[in-house]
Steps between C-alpha positions, in 0.01 A plus 500: 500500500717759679491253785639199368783699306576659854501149636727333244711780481614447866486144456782603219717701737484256783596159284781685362633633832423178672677345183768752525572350894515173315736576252768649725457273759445148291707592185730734629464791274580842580429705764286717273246234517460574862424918419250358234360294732429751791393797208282185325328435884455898561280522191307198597422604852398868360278380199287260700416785746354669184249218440095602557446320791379586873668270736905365399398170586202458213771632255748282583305202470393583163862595406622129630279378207669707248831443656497141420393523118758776493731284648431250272542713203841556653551140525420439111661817353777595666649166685367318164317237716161281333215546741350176662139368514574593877580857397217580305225302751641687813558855315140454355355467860699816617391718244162380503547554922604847415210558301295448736615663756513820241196507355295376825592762715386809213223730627207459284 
């Protein structure tokens, strides 16, 4: 369980400094957007390092699934947007993708 709150934790930081980019440049807002944005991707970067997994690339791969429900999540509750059949059909094979890749690769 520690896992996947490490994983959507940095999922978190990097929508909302990726976001944060967005905001500035798109909607020009503040500059402060741009500090959040670089303190937001700083976090990210540092809390998917502290993930329990040998190689970078495994972990990444199962992060990209939980990226894209988290992303989703930011989608529906922060820009206010309805999900799609699309949405939930591509998101379900990601996760279920990450999944796999997670549990499959466990030492007995």
């Amino acid at each position: 369980m520690k896992e996947f709150s490490l994983y959507f934790l940095a999922a978190f930081f990097e929508i909302l400094g990726c976001y944060s980019f967005w905001v500035y440049f798109r909607l020009d807002k503040s500059y402060w957007f741009l500090a959040l944005g670089l303190i937001s991707l700083i976090l990210f970067a540092y809390l998917l390092t502290k993930v329990n997994m040998q190689f970078a690339g495994r972990g990444y791969a199962v992060y990209g699934g939980i990226y894209v429900i988290s992303s989703l999540s930011w989608l529906y509750f922060v820009e206010k947007q309805d999900f799609n059949r699309w949405d939930l059909i591509g998101s379900s094979l990601c996760i279920f993708g990450a999944f796999v890749i997670l549990f499959g690769n466990q030492k007995v």
